[in-house]
C-alpha positions as CSV (number, residue, x, y, z in Angstrom):
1,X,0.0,0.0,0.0
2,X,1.2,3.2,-0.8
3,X,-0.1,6.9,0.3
4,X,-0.3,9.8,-1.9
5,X,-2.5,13.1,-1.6
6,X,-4.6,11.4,1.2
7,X,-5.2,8.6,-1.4
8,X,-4.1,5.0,-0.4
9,X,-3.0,3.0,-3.7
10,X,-3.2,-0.5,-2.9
11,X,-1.7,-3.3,-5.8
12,X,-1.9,-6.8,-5.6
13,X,-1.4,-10.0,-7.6
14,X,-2.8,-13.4,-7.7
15,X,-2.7,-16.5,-10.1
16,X,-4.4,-19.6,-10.0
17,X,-4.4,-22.9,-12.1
18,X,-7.8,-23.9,-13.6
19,X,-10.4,-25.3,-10.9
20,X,-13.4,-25.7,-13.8
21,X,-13.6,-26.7,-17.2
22,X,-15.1,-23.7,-18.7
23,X,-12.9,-21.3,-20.1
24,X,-15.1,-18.6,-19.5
25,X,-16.3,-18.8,-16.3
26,X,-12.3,-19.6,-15.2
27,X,-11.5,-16.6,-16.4
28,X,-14.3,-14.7,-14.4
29,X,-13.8,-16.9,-11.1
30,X,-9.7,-16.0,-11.5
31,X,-10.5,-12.6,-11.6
32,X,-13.1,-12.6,-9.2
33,X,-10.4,-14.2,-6.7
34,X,-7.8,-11.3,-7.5
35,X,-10.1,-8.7,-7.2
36,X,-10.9,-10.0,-3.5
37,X,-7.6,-9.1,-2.2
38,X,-8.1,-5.2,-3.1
39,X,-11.8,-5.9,-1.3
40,X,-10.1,-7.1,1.9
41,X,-8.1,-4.1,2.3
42,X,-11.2,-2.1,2.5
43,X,-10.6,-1.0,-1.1
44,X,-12.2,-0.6,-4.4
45,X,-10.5,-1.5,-7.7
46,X,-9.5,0.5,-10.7
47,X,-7.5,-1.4,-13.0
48,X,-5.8,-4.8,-13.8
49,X,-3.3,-6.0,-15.7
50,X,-3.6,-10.1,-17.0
51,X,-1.3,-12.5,-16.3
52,X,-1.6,-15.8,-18.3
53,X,0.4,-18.9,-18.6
54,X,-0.1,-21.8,-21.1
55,X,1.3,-24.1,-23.3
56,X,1.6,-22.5,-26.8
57,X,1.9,-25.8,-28.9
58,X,-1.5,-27.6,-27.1
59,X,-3.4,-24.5,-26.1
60,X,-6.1,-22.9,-28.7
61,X,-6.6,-19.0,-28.9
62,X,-9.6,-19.4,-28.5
63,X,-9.5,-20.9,-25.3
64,X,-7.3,-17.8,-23.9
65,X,-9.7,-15.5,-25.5
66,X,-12.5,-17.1,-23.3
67,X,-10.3,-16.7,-20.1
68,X,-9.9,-12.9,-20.7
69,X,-13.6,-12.8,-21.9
70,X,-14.5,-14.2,-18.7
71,X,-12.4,-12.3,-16.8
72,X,-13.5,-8.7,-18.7
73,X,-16.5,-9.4,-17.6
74,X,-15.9,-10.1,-13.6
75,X,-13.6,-6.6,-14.1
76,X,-16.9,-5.0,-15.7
77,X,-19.2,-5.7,-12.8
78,X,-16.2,-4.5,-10.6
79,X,-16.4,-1.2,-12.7
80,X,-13.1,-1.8,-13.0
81,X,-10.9,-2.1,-16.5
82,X,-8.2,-3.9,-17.7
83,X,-5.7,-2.2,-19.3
84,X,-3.2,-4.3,-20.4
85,X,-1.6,-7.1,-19.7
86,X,1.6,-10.7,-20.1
87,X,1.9,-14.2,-20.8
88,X,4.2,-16.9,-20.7
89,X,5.2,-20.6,-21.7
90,X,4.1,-22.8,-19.1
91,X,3.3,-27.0,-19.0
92,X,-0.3,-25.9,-17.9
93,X,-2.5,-23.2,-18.1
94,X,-2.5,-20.3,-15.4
95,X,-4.2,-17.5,-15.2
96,X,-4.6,-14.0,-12.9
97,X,-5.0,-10.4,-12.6
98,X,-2.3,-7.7,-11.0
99,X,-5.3,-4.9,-9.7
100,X,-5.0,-1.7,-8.8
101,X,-7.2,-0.2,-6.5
102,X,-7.7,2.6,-3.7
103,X,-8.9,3.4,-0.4
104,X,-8.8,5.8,2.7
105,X,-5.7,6.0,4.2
106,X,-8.0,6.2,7.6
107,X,-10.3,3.3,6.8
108,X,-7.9,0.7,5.3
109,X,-8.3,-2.6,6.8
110,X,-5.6,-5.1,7.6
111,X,-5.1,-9.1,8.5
112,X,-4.0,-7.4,12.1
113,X,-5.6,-5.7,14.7
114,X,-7.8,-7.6,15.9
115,X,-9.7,-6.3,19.5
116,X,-11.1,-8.5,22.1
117,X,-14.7,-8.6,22.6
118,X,-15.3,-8.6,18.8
119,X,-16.5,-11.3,17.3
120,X,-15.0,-13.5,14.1
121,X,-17.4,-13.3,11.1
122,X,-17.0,-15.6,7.8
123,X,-19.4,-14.4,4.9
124,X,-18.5,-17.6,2.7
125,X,-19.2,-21.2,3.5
126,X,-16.0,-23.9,3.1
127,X,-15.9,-26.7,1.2
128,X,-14.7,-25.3,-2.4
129,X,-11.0,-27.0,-2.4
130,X,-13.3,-30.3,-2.1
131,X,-15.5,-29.6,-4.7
132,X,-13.3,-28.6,-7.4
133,X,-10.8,-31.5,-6.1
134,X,-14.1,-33.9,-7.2
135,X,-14.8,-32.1,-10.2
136,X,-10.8,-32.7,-11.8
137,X,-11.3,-36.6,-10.9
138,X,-14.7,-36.4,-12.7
139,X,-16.3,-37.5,-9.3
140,X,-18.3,-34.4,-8.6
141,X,-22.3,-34.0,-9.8
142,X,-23.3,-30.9,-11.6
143,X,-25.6,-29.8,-8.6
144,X,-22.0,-29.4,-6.2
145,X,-20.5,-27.8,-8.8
146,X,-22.7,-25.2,-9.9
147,X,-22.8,-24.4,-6.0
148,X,-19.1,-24.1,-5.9
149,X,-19.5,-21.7,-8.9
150,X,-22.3,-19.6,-7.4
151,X,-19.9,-18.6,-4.6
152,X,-16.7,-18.6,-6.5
153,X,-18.2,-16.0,-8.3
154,X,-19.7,-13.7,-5.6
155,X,-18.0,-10.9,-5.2
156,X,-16.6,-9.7,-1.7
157,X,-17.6,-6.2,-2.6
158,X,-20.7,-5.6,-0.3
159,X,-19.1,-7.5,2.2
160,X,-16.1,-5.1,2.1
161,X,-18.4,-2.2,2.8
162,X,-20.0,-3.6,5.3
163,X,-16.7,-4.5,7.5
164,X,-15.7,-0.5,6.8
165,X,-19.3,0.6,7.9
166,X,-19.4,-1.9,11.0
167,X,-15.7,-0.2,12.2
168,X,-14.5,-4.2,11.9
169,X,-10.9,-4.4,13.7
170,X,-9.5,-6.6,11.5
171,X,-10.1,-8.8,7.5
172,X,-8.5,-11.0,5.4
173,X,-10.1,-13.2,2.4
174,X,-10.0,-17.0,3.0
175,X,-8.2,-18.8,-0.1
176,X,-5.5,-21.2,-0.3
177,X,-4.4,-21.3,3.2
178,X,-8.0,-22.3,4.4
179,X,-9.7,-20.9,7.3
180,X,-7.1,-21.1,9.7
181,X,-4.1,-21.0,8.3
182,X,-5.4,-17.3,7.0
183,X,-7.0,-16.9,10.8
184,X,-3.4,-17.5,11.9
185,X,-1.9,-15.2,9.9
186,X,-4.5,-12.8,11.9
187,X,-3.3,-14.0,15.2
188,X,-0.3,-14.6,14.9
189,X,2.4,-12.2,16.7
190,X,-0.4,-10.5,18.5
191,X,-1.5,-9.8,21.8
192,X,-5.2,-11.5,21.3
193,X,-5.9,-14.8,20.8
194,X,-8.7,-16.8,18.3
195,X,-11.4,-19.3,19.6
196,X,-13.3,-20.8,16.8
197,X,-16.2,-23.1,17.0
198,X,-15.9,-25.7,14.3
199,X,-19.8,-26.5,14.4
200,X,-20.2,-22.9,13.8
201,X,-18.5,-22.7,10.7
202,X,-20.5,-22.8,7.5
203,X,-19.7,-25.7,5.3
204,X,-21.4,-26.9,1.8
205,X,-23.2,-29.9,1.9
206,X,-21.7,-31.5,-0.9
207,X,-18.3,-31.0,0.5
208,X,-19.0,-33.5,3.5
209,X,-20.2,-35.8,1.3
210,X,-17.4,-35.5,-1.1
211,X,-15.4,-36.0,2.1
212,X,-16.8,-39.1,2.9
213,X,-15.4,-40.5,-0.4
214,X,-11.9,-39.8,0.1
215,X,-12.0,-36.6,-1.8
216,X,-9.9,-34.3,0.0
217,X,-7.1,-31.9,-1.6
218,X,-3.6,-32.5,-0.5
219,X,-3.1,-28.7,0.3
220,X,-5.8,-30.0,3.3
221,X,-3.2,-31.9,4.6
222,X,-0.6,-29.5,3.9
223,X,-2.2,-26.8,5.6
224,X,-3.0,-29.0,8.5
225,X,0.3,-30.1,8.9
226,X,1.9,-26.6,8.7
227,X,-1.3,-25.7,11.7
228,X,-1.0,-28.8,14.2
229,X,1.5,-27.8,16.2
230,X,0.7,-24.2,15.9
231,X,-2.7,-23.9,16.9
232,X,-5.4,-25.8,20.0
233,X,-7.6,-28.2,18.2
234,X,-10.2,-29.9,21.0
235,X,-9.5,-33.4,21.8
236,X,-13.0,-34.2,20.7
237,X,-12.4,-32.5,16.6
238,X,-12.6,-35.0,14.4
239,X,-9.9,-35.5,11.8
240,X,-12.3,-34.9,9.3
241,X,-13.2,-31.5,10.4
242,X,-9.8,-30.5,11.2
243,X,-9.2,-31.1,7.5
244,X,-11.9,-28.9,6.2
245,X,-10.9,-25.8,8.2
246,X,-8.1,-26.3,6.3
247,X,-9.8,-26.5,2.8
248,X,-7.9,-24.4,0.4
249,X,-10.5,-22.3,-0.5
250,X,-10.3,-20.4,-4.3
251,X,-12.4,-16.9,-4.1
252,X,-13.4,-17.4,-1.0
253,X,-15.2,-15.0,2.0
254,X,-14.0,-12.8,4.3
255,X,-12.8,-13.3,7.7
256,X,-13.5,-10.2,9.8
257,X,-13.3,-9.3,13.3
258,X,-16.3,-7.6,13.9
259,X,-18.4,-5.7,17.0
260,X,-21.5,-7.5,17.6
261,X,-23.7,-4.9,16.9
262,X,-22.0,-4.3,13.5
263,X,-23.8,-7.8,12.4
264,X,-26.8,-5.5,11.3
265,X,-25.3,-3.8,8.4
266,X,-24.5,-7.4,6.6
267,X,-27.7,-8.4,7.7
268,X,-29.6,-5.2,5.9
269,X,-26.9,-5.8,3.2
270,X,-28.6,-9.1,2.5
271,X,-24.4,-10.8,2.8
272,X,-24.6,-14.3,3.9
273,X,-22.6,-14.5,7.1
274,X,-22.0,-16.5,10.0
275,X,-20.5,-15.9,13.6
276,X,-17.5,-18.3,14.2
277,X,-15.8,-17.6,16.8
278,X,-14.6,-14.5,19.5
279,X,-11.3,-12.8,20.0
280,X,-9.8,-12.9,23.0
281,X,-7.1,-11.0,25.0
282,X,-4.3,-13.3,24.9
283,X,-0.7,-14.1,23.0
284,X,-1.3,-15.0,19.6
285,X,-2.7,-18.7,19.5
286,X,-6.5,-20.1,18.1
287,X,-8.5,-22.7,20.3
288,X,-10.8,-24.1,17.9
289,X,-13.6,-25.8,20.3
290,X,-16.3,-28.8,18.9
């Protein structure tokens, strides 16, 4: 982030590998995703620059053509533009979005800061990682995946405002870390403390099902491995749920610490959301609690 004329300019990147088969709409859930990160600073986005990798011998124009289209038209709905942007060789194709956005210098809003009393607040259910996992193995029915879609594609606009309105302490956007690792990077270093109740947390129906067949991406376990040692988990969590708070999630919700009362303004906003968990004065740690 970067302060000029009591203007905050705020710049990001992000660049993901196809999660569905249709060019189109993975060009507008890649940009969706990128645009997210401007959102979770509080911020509202101006331009973008494309970033594409692919294989130039096996990959057809038109396929890249449908990526951008898809993406134009994410960018469009953001009133944003793109103005430009690179590509390169690659073994598979990738594809993302370096935006450019802005904000108040005074209302920016960070991974950190935290405040006891507040409570923690996710505005998109988990469970995508496992879906789109299903989907590449051909495993997953059209019903889970248009679901995955649906929220892939919602924007984390509204839900931006609302956190700014609601004087939320602290945001981040849930993607490939999963819920907690990106709650840990919220936590950690800090003089308050996370508890989390996993029951609470909002999770797509076709994801536990999907669960039940083995079905789980390996970032899960990554993620989990790189959290065990580092966070509480109850004695009575299931493995299974310890695994999808760990769900790598792509385009995924915000994670705000919020006052209670500041629950109204998503709720007039019509943003799904759900109450997870509570900060606590403490050192730095999550407890996350059956």
């Amino acid at each position: 982030m970067f302060v000029h004329n009591g203007i905050a300019l705020i710049e990001t990147v992000d660049v993901i590998s196809p999660v569905v088969d249709d060019p189109f709409t993975f060009g507008a859930i890649s940009a969706t995703n990128a645009l997210s990160d401007v959102y979770a600073m509080g911020g509202r986005p101006l331009t973008a620059l494309a970033i594409a990798g692919y294989p130039p011998c096996s990959c057809e124009p038109a396929i890249l053509r449908e990526i951008l289209r898809g993406a134009s038209h994410a960018l469009q709905r953001a009133k944003a533009v793109l103005v430009g942007g690179h590509s390169f060789d690659d073994d598979e194709i990738k594809f993302g979005l370096a935006v450019t956005g802005t904000g108040s210098p005074n209302h920016i809003l960070r991974a950190t800061g935290a405040l006891p009393g507040h409570l923690l607040v996710l505005t998109k259910p988990l469970g995508i990682g496992i879906i789109t996992t299903a989907l590449k193995g051909g495993r997953a029915d059209e019903k889970a995946v248009q679901e995955a879609i649906r929220w892939m594609l919602t924007s984390n606009d509204v839900p931006s405002a609302c956190a700014l309105q609601g004087a939320a302490s602290a945001c981040t956007d849930v993607t490939g870390f999963g819920l907690l690792g990106h709650a840990y990077t919220m936590v950690r270093n800090t003089s308050v403390s996370f508890e989390i109740r996993a029951q609470a947390v909002p999770v797509l129906d076709a994801a536990w099902k999907l669960m039940d067949k083995g079905l789980v991406p390996e970032g899960a376990y990554k993620n989990r491995a790189y959290l065990k040692n580092r966070l509480r988990f109850s004695a009575d969590l299931s493995e299974e749920m310890e695994l999808m708070l760990c769900d790598p999630q792509t385009s995924g919700g915000l994670l705000l610490s919020l006052p209670e009362d500041s629950l109204r303004f998503l709720h007039n906003a019509g943003v799904f959301h759900t109450a997870i968990g509570r900060v606590l004065a403490g050192s730095g740690d999550i407890r996350i609690i059956r």
